[in-house]
C-alpha positions in Angstrom: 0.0 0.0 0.0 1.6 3.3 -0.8 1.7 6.5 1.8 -0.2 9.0 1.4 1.6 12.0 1.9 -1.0 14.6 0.1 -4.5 14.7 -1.6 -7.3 13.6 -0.1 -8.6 9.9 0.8 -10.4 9.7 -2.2 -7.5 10.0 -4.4 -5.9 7.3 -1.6 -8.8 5.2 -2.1 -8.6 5.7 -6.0 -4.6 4.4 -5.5 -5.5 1.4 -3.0 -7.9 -0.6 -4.3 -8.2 -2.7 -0.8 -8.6 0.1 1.0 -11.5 1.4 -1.2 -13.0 -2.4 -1.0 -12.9 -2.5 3.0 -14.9 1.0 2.6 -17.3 -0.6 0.9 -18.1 -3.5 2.5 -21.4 -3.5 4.7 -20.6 -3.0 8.4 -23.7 -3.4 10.1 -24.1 -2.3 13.7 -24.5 -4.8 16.3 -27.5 -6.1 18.4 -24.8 -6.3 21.2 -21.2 -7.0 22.0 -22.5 -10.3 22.8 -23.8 -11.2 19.4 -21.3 -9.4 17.4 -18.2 -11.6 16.0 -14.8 -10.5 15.6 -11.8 -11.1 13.5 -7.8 -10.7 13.9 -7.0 -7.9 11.0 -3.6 -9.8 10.5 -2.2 -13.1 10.0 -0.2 -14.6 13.6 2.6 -17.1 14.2 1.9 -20.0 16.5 4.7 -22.4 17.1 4.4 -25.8 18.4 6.5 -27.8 20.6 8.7 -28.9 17.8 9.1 -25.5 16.3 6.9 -26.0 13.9 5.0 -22.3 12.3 1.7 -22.2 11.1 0.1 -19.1 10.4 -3.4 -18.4 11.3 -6.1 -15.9 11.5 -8.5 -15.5 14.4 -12.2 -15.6 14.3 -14.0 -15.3 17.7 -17.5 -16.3 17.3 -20.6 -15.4 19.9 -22.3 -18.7 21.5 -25.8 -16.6 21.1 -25.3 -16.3 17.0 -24.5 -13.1 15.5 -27.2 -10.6 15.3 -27.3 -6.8 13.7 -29.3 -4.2 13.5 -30.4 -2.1 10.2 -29.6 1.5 10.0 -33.2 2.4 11.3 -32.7 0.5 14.2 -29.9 2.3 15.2 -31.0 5.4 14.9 -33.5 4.5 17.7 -30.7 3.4 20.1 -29.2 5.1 23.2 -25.3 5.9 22.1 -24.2 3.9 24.4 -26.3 1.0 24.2 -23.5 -1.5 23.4 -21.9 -1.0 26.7 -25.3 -0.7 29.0 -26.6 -4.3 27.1 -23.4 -5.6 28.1 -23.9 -4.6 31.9 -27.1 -6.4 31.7 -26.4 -9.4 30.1 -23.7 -10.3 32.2 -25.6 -9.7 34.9 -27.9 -12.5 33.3 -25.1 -14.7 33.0 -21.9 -15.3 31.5 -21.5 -14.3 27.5 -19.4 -17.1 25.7 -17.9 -17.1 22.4 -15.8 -19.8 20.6 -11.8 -19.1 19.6 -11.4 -20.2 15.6 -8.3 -20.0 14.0 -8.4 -19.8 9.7 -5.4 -21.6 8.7 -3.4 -20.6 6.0 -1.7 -22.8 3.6 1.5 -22.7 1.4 1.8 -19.8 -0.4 -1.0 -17.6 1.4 0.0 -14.3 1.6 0.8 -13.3 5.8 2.4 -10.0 6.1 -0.9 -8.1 4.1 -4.0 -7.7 6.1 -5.7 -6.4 3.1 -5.1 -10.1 1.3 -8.0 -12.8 2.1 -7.2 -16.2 2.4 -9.5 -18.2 0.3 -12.7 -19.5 2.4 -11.9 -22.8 1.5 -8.9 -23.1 4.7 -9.2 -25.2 7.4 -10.9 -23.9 10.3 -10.5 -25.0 13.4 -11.7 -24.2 17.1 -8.3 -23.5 19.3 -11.4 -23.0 22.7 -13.9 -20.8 24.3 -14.0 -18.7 26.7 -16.6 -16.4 29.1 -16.9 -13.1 30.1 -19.0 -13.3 33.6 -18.0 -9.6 34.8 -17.0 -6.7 34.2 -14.1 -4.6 35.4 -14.8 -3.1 38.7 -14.8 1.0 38.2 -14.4 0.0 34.3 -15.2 3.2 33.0 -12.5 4.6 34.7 -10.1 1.7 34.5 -11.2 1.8 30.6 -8.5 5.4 30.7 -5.5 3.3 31.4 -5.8 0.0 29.0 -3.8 0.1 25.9 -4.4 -3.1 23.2 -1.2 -4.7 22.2 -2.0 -5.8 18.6 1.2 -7.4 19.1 1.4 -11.1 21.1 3.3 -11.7 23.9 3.1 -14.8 24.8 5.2 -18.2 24.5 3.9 -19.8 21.2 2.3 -17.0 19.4 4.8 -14.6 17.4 3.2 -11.5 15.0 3.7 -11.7 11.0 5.9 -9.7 9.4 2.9 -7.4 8.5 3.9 -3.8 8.8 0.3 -3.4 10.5 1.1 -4.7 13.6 4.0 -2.6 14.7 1.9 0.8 13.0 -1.6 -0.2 15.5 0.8 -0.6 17.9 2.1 2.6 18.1 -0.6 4.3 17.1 -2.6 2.1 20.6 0.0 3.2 22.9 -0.4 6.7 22.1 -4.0 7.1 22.0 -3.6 5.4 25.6 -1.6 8.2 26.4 -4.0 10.7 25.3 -6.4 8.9 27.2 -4.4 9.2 30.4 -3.5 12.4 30.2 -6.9 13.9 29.9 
């Protein structure tokens, strides 16, 4: 993808043809957080025992099926009524989702988020988890937690997409921000 240095974004989404495609694409809103699913932008590096690499790309799914709303229907909803359906649905009970992993084969292109892998890789479920309760003062808390795009952790190493390192940065200064104000 080339930098854009001047213009405007449509003469960057006139040059970047994946860019202008991921504008496109439908986005609908979400019934909840709880029935929305999610999707690693890049390709990750998990390492068996042996040393082995396989590249994947994750795909966490919602236990209670993935539900939208039309653009109507959000019009009629509070601003924030992701995070106060949240609140009550935990209080209801734990929310579980499922952890997929997309496998990609030989040749599949890792260090380009904008490059799909066919939908005909192996899928396969790597666990579940639950979220039974939220962060005590979260809102507050929510001021001083920065995403790591980037994995830290035995066994799973980032691709060599440029991505990872730009979110990255760009994460640990908008937490900054954050704290600061």
């Amino acid at each position: 993808m080339q930098a854009l240095v001047a213009g405007t974004i449509g003469d960057f989404l006139g040059a970047n043809p994946s860019a202008l495609a991921f504008v496109q694409a439908p986005k609908p809103a979400p019934v909840s957080y709880s029935t929305e699913e999610y999707f690693s932008v890049t390709a990750f590096k998990l390492i068996d025992s042996a040393g082995k690499a396989t590249f994947i790309r994750y795909h966490i799914v919602p236990d209670a099926g993935v539900h939208t709303l039309d653009a109507e229907e959000v019009k009629k909803e509070d601003p924030d009524y992701l995070s106060k359906d949240l609140a009550k649905r935990i209080e209801a009970g734990p929310i579980g989702f499922k952890i997929l992993a997309q496998v990609a084969e030989e040749g599949d292109v890792t260090d380009d988020a904008t490059v799909h892998w066919p939908k005909e890789r192996p899928v396969v479920t790597l666990g579940t988890f639950k979220l039974d309760s939220l962060l005590a003062n979260n809102e507050k808390e929510q001021k001083y937690f920065i995403l790591d795009p980037i994995p830290r952790v035995p066994g799973v190493e980032p691709s060599d997409d440029p991505l990872l390192e730009m979110r990255a940065a760009i994460y640990l200064w908008s937490g900054k921000q954050r704290r600061a104000a």
